[in-house]
N, C-alpha and C positions, 0 to 999 in steps of 0.2 A: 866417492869412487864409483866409476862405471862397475856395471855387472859383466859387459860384456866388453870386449874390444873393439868393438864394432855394432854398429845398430842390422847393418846387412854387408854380409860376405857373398860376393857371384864369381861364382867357376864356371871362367868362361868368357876368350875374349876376341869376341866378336862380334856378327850384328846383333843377337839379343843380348850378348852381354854388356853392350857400350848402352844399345837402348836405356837395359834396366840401368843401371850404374848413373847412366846424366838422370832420370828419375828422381833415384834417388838420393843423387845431390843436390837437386835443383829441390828438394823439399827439407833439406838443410840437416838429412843425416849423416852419419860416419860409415863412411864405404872401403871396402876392399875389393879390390878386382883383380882374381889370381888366374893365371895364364902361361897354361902349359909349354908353350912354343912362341910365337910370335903372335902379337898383336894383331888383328885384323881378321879375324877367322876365314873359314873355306872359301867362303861367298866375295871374300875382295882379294884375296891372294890365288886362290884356286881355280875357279869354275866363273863366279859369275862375270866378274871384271877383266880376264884373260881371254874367258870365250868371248865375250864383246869386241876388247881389239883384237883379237884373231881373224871375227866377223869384218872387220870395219876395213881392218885391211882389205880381205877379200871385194868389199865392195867399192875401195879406193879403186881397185886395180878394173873393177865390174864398170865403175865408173869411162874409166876411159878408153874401155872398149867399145862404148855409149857414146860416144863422143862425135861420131859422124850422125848421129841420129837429130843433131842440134845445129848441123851443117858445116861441125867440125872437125878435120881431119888429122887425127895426129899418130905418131908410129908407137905401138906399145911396146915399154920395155921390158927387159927379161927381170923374171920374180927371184931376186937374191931372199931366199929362205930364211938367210941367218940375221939379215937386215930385221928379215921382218921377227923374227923368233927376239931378237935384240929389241927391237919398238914395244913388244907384247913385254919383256921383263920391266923396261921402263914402265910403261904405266903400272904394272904392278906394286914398282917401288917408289912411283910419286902415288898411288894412291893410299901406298904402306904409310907413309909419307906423312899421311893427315893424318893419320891416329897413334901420333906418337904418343911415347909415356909423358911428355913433358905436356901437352894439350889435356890430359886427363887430372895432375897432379893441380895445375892450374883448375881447376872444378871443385878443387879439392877432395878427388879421389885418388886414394890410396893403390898402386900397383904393385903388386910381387909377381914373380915367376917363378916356375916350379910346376910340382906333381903334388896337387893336394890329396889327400883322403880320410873320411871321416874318420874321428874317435868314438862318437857319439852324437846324438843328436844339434849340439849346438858348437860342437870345437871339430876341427878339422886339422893336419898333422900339414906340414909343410917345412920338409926338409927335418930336421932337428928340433925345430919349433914345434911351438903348440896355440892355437890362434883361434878364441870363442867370435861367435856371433849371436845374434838375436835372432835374426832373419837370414835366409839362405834363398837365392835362388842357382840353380846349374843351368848351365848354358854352356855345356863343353863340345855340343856340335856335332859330328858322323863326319864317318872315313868312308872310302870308296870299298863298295862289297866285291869280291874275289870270287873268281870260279874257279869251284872245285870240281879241277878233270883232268886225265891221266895228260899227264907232260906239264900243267900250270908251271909248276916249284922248279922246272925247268929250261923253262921257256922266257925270255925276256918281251916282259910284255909292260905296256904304259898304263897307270893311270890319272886321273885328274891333278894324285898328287905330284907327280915327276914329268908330263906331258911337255913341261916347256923347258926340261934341262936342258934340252940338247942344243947344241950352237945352231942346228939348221932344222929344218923339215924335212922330212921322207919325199920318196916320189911317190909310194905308194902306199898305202893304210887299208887295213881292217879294224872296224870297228863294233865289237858287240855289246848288243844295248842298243836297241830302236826306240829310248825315251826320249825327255828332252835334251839332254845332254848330249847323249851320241848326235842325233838329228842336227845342232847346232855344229856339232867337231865338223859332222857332215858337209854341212853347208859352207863353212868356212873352207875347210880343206878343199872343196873341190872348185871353188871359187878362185883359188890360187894355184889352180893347177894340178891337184894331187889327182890318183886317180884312187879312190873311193869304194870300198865294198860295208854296207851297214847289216851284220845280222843280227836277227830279230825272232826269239822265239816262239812270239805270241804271231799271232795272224794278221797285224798292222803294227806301226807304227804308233807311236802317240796316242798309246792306247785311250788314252782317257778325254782326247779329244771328242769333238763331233767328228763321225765319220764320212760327212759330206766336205768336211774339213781335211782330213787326213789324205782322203784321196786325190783333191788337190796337191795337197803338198806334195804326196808321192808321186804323186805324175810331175811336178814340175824339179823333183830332185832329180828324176831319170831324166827326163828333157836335157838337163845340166851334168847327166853323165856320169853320176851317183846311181852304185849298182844295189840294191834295195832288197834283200833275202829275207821273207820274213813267212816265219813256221817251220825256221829250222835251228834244232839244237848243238849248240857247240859240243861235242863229244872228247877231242882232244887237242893239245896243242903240242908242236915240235917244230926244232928249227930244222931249216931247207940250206946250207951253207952258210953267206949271209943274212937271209931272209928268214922270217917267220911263216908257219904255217897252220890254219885250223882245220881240223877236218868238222865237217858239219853232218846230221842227219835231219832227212823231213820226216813228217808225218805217217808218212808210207812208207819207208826205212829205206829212202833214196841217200847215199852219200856221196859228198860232193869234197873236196878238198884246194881250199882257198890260199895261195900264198901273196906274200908282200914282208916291203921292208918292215913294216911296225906295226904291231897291235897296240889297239888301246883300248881297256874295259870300259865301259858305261851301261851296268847293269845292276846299279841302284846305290844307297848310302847305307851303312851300318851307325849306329849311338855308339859315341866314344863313353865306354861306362867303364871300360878297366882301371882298376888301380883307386875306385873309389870310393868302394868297403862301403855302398848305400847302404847294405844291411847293418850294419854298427848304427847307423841313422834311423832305421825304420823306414827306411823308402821303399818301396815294393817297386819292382820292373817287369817288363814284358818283354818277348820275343822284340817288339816294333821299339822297344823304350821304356825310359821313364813314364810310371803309371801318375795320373794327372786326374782331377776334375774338369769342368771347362771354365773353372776360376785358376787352373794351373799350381793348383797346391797338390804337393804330393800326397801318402800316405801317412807322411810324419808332416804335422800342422802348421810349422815352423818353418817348414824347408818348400820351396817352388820351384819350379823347371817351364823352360821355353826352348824353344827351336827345334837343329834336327835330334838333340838327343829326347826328347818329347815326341814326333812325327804331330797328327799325324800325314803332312803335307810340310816337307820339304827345302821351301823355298824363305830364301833371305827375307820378303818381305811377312810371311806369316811367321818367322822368329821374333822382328820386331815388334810384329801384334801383337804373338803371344810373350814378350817380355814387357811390354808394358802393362797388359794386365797382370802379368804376375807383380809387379811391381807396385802397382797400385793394392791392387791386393793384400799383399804383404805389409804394405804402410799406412795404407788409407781404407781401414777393415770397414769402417762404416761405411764406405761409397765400393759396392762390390760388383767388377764387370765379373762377364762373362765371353768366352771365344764362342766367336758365330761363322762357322767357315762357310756357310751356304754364297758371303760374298768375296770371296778369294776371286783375286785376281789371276789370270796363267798367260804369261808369256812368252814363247816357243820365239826363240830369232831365228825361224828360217828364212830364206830369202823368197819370195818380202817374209815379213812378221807374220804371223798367228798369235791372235788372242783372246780370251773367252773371259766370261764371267757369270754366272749361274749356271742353266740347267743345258746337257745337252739334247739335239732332236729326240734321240732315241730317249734318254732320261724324262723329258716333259712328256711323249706322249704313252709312255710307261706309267708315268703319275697320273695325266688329266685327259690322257684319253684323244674323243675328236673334238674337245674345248678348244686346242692347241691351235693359235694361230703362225704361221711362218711366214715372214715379209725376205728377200733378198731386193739387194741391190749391189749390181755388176762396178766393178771399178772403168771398166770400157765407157759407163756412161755419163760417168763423172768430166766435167772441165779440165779440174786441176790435175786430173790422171794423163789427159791426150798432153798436157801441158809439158810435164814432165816424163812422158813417153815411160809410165808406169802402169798402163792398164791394165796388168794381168791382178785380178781379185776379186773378192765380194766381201759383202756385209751381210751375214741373216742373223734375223733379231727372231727371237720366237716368245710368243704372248701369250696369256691366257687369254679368256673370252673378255676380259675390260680391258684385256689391251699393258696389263702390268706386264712387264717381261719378266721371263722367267730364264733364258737366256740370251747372250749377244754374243754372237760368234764375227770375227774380222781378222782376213786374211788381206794382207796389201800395206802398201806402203803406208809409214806412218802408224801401223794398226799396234803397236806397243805405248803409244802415245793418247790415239784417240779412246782406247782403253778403259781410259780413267773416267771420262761423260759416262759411258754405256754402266761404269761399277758404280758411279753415281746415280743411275737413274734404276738400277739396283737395289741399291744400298735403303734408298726413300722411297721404293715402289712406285713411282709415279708411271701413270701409264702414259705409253707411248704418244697418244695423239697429243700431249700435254707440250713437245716438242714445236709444235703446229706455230707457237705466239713465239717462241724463241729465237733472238734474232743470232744468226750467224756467220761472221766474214764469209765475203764471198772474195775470189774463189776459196775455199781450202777444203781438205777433206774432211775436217767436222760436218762443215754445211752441206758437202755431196751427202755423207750416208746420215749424219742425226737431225738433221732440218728436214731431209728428204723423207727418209724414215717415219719421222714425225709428220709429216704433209699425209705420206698415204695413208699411214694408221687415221688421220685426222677425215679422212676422204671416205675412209671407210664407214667411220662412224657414222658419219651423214649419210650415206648409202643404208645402214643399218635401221637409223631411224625413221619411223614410216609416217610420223608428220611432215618430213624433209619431202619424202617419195614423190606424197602424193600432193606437195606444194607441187614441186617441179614438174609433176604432171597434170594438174589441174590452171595453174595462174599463168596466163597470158605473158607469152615473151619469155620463158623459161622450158629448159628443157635439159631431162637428166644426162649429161653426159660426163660424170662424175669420172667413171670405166676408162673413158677416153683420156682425161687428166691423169689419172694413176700412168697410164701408160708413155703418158708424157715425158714425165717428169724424171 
């Protein structure tokens, strides 16, 4: 007779919890996957997958305002809100869709629903029941944080969890929270029409961007009509009739008071930890979450955590990372990873995209100083951008002195895509000029910014080297004009 009823029990069903769960069935254990609410967690019912067709609409409709620019003329139609608020819950419920209990049962893992919380280190309570495991990972995910100030408890305000009940869209939004999150509502909503106020308490946007980056962006959400507040604090909320209203203060103790039909918070995520007696477990927690190594085993040896109830970055794709190392971890002790967030991925859909991966300007030359090289390359000068009447962007890649990148910042169409090269050439350090032999379809925007990229780091080094120099200066029929080629191209 088993000891346990399970070899691994995970709370938590979402992206790290479906992660770990195929894991660890796919290594031929006995799993239980228990889940508070519905299936699919925040990142495919909430925020990531909602804000995407929210996005896609907006640029359906972007689309066809673009349509003379290809020498074709057609009449734009009026933007029915609830059509599209109707399209946005569809995709939600075909993407609910795919991770039904019946697709998991088949893997042969185990589903319950419910409000688990520990007994003790190895049994967890569920319902009337009482249900051991061997191995535990949590993956119960974060809620939207709340502002507390005079009128909140009073005031009807949206967040990520409720934003799409409503049959239609506002005409107008306040949005507080200049992260990624709001910046996307941003983009979308004004994309379809809405009229837009983002504030922002910190002194930019996207704080964590490059700020060669950011200011882009903000310049081009104002261009588009998006009113952009940022260093000033939400002080109170109250309704104006129908309408909502915020008062704000700046830095200087200027006040300003914003109305519109709807607010919506985006001013970060909370760890859903209530109700789950970690201390009966031995798990230690922090203010940010579950207390973790960077093998994602807690403080009790048995039990491991990934995603947002973990931090400490946010995003659907670092839960799956950090649930697959917990998972390995927890079953496969002899072969032990570790979380490396130095190559995180970040993806911002604003219109176009933003996306980074390692170091920003300001972060690299804080490290290495005037070692730090910066390459830019404009989307204007790319083919495949005049092609598709996409010019507005750039690429800057920033190198140490061999030329290894330290980060790759890309703003422009397709830059959610082309991403994944830039986290790969990351991820193995190869230095840039290494791009130089790499062949790449032409036209597309790989080959404009990672071939190209690759060409002048590779232009450079030859410049750099003083056997090359003083070839090109010395032997007949040669002449450095290296400078001139960068400029080319």
């Amino acid at each position: 007779m088993a000891r346990y009823d399970y070899d691994v029990i995970i709370l938590g069903g979402g992206i790290a919890g479906f992660s770990a769960a195929g894991m660890a069935a796919g290594l031929g254990k006995t799993v239980l996957l228990v889940e508070k609410g519905r299936l699919g967690g925040n990142c495919s019912l909430r925020t990531c997958i909602p804000t995407k067709a929210l996005i896609r609409a907006g640029e359906a409709y972007g689309n066809l305002g673009a349509a003379s620019e290809f020498g074709l003329e057609c009449q734009l139609p009026a933007i029915d809100t609830t059509r599209v608020n109707k399209y946005v819950r569809r995709v939600i419920e075909e993407v609910g869709a795919i991770d039904n209990p019946e697709s998991f049962k088949q893997m042969g893992i185990d589903i319950e629903f419910g409000a688990p919380s520990f007994v003790d280190r190895h049994r967890i309570k569920l319902g009337s029941r009482v249900i051991s495991g061997n191995k535990f990972i949590i993956a119960t995910g974060s809620s939207p944080a709340r502002l507390n100030v005079e009128g909140a408890a009073e005031t009807p305000y949206f967040t990520t969890e409720n934003i799409f009940s409503e049959d239609k869209l506002p005409a107008s939004i306040i949005i507080l929270g200049g992260g990624p999150a709001g910046i996307e509502y941003a983009t979308a909503y004004c994309a379809l029409g809405l009229k837009v106020t983002v504030v922002e308490l910190a002194d930019t946007i996207l704080a964590r961007e490059d700020k060669e980056m950011t200011r882009l962006v903000a310049e081009r959400l104002r261009q588009n009509g998006v009113t952009l507040l940022t260093g000033w604090q939400t002080v109170r909320l109250f309704r104006t009739g129908e309408e909502v209203s915020a008062e704000i203060k700046s830095a200087s103790g200027e006040t300003m008071v914003l109305t519109a039909e709807a607010l919506l918070m985006t001013i970060g995520r909370v760890p859903n930890l209530e109700g789950l007696s970690l201390e009966k477990a031995g798990v230690a927690v922090t203010p940010r979450g579950i207390k973790t190594d960077l093998g994602m085993r807690t403080t009790a040896d048995n039990i491991y955590a990934a995603g947002d109830v973990v931090g400490p970055f946010q995003t659907g794709a670092v839960a799956e990372y950090q649930a697959l190392i917990a998972a390995n971890n927890a079953l496969i002790p002899v072969v032990k990873k570790r979380a490396d967030y130095r190559t995180i991925l970040w993806i911002t859909y604003t219109s176009p995209p933003l996306a980074h991966v390692g170091l920003t300007e300001e972060e690299a030359r804080k490290r290495y100083g005037d070692k730090v090289k910066i390459y830019h390359y404009e989307y204007s000068r790319m083919r495949r951008a005049r092609v598709d009447r996409q010019d507005f962007g750039v690429a800057k890649f920033i190198t140490d002195a061999a030329g290894k990148p330290l980060g790759i910042h890309i703003l422009g169409l397709h830059a959610e895509e082309m991403a994944h090269e830039a986290e790969l050439l990351r991820v193995y350090r190869k230095p840039l000029h290494t791009l130089h032999f790499v062949n790449h379809a032409y036209p597309t925007y790989s080959e404009a910014i990672f071939k190209r990229m690759g060409d002048i780091s590779y232009l450079d080094r030859m410049a750099a080297n003083p056997i090359i120099r003083l070839g090109l200066e010395l032997m007949p029929g040669f002449v450095n004009n290296l400078e001139k080629l960068k400029k080319k191209l």
